[in-house]
C-alpha positions in Angstrom: 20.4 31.3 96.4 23.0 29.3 95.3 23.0 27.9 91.9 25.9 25.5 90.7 28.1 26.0 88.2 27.2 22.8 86.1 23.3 24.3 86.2 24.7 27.6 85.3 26.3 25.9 82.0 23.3 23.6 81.3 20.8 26.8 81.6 23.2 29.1 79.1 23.6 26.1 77.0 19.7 25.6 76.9 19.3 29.4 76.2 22.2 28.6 73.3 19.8 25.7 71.9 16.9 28.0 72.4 18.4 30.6 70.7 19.5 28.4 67.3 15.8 27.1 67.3 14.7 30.5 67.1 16.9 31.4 64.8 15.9 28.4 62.3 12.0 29.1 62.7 12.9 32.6 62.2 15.0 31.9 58.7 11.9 29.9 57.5 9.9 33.1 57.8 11.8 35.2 55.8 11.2 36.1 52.4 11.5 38.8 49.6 9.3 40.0 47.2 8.9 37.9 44.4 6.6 37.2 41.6 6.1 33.4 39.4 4.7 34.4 36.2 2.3 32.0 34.7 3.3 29.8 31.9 4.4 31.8 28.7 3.2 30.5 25.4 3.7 30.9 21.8 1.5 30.3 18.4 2.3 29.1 15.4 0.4 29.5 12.2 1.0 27.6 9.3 0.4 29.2 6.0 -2.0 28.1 3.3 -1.0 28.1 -0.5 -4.0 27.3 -3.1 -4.7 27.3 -6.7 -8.1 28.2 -8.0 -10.1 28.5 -11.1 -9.0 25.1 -12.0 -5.5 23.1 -11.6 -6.3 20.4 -14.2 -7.9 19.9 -17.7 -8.0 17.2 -20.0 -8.7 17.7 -24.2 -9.4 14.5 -26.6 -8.3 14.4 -30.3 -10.0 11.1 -32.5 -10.6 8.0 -31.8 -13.1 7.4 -29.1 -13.4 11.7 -28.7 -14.6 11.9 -31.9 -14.5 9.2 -33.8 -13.8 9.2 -37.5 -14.1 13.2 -37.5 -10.4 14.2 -37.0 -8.7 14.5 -40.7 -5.7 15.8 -41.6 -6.2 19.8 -42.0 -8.7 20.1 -39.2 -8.8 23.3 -37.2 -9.4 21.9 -33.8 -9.9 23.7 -30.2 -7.4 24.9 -28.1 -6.9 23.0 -24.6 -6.8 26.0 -22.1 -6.3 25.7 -18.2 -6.2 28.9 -16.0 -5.0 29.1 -12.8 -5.2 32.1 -10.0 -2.5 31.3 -7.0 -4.0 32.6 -3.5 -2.8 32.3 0.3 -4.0 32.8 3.5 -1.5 35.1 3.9 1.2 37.3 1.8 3.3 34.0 1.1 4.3 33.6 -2.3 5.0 30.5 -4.2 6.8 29.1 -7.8 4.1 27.7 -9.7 4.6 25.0 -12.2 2.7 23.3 -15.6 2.9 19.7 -15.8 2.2 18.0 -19.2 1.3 14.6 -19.8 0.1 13.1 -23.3 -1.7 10.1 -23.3 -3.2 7.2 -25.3 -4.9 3.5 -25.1 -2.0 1.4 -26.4 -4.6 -0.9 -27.3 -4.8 1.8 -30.1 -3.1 3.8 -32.6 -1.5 7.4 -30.9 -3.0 9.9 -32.9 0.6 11.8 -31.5 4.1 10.7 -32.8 5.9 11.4 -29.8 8.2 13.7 -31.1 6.0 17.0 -31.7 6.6 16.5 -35.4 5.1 14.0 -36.7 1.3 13.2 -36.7 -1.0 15.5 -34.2 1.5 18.2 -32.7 0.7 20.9 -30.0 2.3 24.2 -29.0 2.0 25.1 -25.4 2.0 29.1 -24.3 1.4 30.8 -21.5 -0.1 34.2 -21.3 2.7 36.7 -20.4 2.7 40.1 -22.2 5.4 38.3 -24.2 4.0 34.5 -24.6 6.4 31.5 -23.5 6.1 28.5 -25.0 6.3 25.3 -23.0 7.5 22.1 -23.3 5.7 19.4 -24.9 6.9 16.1 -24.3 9.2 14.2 -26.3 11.1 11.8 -23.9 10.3 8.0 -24.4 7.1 6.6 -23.6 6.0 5.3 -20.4 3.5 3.2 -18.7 2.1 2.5 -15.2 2.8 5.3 -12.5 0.8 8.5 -13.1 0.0 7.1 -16.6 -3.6 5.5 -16.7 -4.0 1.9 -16.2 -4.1 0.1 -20.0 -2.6 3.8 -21.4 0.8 5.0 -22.9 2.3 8.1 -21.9 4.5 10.8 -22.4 5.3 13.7 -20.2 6.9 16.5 -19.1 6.5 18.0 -15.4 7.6 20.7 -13.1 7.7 23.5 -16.0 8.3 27.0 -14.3 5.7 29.6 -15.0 5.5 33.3 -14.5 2.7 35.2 -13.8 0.9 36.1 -16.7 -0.4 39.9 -17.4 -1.1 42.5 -14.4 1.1 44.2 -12.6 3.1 41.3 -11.5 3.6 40.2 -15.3 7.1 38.2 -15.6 7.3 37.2 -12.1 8.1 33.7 -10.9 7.3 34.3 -7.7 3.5 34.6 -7.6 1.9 36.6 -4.8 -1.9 36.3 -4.2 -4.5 36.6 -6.7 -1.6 36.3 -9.9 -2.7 34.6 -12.2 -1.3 32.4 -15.4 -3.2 30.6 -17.9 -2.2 27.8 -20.6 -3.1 27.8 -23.8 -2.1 24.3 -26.0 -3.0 24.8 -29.5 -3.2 21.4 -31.4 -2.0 20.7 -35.0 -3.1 18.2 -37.2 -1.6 19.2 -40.6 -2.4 17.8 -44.6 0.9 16.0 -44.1 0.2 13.5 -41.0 0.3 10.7 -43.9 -1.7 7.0 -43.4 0.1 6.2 -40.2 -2.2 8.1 -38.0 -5.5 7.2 -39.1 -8.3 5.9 -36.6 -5.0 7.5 -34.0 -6.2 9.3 -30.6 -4.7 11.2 -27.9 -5.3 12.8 -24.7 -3.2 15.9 -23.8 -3.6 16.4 -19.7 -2.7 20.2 -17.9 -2.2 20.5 -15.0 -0.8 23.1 -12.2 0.7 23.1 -8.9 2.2 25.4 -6.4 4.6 25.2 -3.6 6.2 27.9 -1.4 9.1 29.8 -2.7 10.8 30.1 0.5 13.4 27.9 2.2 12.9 25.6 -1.0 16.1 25.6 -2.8 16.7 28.3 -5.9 15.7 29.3 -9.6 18.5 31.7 -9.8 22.2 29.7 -9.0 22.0 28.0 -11.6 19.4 30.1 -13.1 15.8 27.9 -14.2 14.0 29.3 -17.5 10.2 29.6 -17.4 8.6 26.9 -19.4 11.1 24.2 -18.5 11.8 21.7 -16.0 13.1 23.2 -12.6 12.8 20.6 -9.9 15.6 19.0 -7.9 15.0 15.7 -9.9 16.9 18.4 -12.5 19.3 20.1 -10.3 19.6 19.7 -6.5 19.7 23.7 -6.2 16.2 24.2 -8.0 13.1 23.5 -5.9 11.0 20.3 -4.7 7.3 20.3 -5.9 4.7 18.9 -3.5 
């Protein structure tokens, strides 16, 4: 049988076409071993820093506490707040006293303002060897954390240490340290007339905040029973 040489080319370039076809189909159909892992996740847990057994008390010399009881010479109680720091986990934290004295300045201020002069306190803590703390003598305020129709004075962020235990000294508290405040007031034979019918309020109270990624105590170095917040020094910590 004859066949022509134009069929001859259409026929090889049909098997060509054929061929290309095949060899598309056949390049879909390959494939290696593979594996698609499902999506990968990660948790985060964010820690949880408490104080317990108490993080604020209150204690009322004269006037409206007692009135017309509180005479120069008294022996009067001790304010006392103790705190124990805990966590969810092995975080530690600073821990800090605030101090705020308080009065209605409708009335007469049983305390001077300067710690000398009319009812006084001294403020420790309970460390093997006791620190005192600062009472406030900066000027008087009003409005802000001070109670409506009340004048104030205060001191805040004061660094504490654990007190007693193993852990006695540190700053950094770990779970279950503990500290506790002890402000002994003063109302001496030598207050004069000035301070009669006078009243005052003396507030503790305590707060803690992580020690890590929170700025330093140590450049420049913070002393326990003082300020140390970044109000201070922009190295020391920020208190929540």
């Amino acid at each position: 049988m004859h066949i022509s040489r134009r069929r001859l080319l259409l026929s090889a370039g049909g098997i060509t076409a054929v061929g290309a076809v095949a060899t598309l189909v056949l390049g879909t159909t390959f494939g290696f071993f593979s594996s698609t892992p499902g999506a990968q996740s990660s948790t985060f847990n964010a820690a949880k820093i408490t104080l317990t057994n108490g993080t604020y008390t209150d204690c009322s010399f004269g006037g409206a506490s007692s009135p017309g009881t509180m005479v120069p010479g008294d022996t009067l109680s001790n304010c006392v707040l103790p705190v124990t720091y805990s966590a969810s986990s092995s975080v530690s934290a600073w821990v800090s006293l605030d101090v705020r004295i308080q009065y209605p300045t409708a009335g007469i201020a049983a305390y001077g303002g300067d710690n000398i002069h009319g009812l006084t306190f001294t403020i420790k803590d309970n460390e093997t060897a006791p620190v005192t703390f600062t009472t406030p003598t900066t000027a008087s305020y009003t409005g802000g954390d001070c109670p409506a129709l009340d004048t104030c004075w205060q001191s805040i962020d004061q660094l504490a240490a654990v007190g007693g235990g193993a852990h006695n000294g540190n700053t950094a508290f770990a779970p279950g340290d503990t500290v506790t405040w002890t402000a002994a007031p003063s109302f001496p034979t030598t207050v004069g007339n000035t301070f009669q019918s006078g009243q005052a309020t003396i507030v503790l109270s305590a707060h803690a905040v992580q020690d890590t990624n929170n700025g330093s105590i140590s450049a420049p170095a913070c002393t326990v029973g003082t300020t140390c917040d970044q109000a201070a020094n922009a190295a020391w910590p920020v208190w929540s």
